[in-house]
N, C-alpha and C positions, 0 to 999 in steps of 0.2 A: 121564496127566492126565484120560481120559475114564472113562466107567465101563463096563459091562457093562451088559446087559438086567438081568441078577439084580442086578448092586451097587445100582444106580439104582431098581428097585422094591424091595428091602431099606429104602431111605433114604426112600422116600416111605412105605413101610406096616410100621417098622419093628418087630418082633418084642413083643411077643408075636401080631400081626396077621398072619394066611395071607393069599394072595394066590391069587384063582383068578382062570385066564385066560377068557375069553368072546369067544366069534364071533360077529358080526351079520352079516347078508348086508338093507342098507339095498336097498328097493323104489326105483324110477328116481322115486318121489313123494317117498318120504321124503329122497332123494339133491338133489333138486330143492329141495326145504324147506328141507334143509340149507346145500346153495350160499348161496340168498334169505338165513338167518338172516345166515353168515357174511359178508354179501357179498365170498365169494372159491369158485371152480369147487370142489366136491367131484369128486375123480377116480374114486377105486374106491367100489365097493358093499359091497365088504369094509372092516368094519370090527371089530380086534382091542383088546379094553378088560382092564385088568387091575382085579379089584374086591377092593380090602381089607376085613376083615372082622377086627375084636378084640373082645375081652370082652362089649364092650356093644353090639356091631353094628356095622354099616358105617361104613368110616372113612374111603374113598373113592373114587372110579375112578380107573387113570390111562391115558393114552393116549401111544402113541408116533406122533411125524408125524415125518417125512422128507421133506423139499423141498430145492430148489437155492436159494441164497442167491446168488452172481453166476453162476459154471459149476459150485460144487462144490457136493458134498449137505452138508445137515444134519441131525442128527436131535435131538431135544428132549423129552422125559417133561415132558405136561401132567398135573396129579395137579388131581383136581376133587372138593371138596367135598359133602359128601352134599345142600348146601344149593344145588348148582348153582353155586357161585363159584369160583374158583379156588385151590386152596393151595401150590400151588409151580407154576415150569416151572426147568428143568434143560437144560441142551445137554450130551448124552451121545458125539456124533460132529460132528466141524467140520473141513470139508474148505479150507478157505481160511485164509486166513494169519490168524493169530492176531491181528493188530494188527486185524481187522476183528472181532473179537470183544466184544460188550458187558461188562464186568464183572458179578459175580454182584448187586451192590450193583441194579444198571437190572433183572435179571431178577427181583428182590423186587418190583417194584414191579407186578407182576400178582397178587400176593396180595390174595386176595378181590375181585377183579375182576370181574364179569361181561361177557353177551355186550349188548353197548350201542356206541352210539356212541363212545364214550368212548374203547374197549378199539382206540386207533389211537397211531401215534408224532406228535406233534404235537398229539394234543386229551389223551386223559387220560396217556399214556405219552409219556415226555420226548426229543426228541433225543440222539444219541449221534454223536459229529463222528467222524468216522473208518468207522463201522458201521452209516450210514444203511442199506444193505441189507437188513445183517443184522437190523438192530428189525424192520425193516418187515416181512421174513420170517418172524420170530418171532412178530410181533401177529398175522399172517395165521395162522400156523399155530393159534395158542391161538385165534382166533375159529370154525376150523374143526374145532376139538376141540369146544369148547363148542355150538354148532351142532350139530355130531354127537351130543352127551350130550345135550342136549334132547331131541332125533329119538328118540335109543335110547328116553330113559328116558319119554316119549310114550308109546311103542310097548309099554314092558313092563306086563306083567300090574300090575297090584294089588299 
């Protein structure tokens, strides 16, 4: 049911689009910045960004987070528009019981999203009876993607 690192960056930057990996190593300021934007802790200073590139240029970045939603991990491919919004997120590994699972229908709903107020369960993104956790962990994780791609792309050259 889950996918791979590869199947899952295939589907977000599919073919004819390459995908090169990138390593950031975020400063304890930029890490700080980051936290503040997403109001949720940024852990490591490592951060690993996948950047699609086709025809006509960049198509997007995507990032993987990995958090605990109750005791078990999750992992999720946030794919972020070159415009800074959001174009997809994905749960690629879900260690808890599937009934706590949002359907992919609730995970549409951060398409073109930004990092704002909004991007919370309850204000712009909907409840889900059964997977309060799991949104909540999801919004946290995409605020903290999006936080991070600001920082990065701050920081990058020209």
């Amino acid at each position: 049911m889950y996918s791979s690192r590869e199947q899952a960056l295939a589907r977000a930057f599919p073919a004819p689009a390459v995908t090169e990996r990138k390593t950031y190593f975020l400063t304890e300021a930029e890490r700080e910045r980051a936290s503040r934007l997403a109001k949720a802790k940024i852990e490591s200073s490592l951060v690993v960004a996948y950047v699609g590139r086709g025809p006509k240029g960049l198509v997007g970045t995507a990032y993987f987070d990995t958090h605990t939603v109750r005791t078990m991990p999750e992992t999720i491919l946030v794919t972020v528009r070159p415009d800074g919004g959001v174009e997809g997120v994905e749960v690629v590994a879900f260690g808890e019981p599937e009934d706590y699972l949002p359907r992919p229908r609730w995970l549409r709903l951060f398409g073109g999203k930004r990092l704002d107020a909004n991007l919370a369960v309850g204000r712009g993104l909907a409840h889900v009876t059964g997977a309060t956790l799991t949104t909540r962990a999801i919004a946290e994780a995409v605020r903290r993607v999006l936080a991070i791609h600001s920082v990065i792309s701050a920081a990058a050259p020209p």
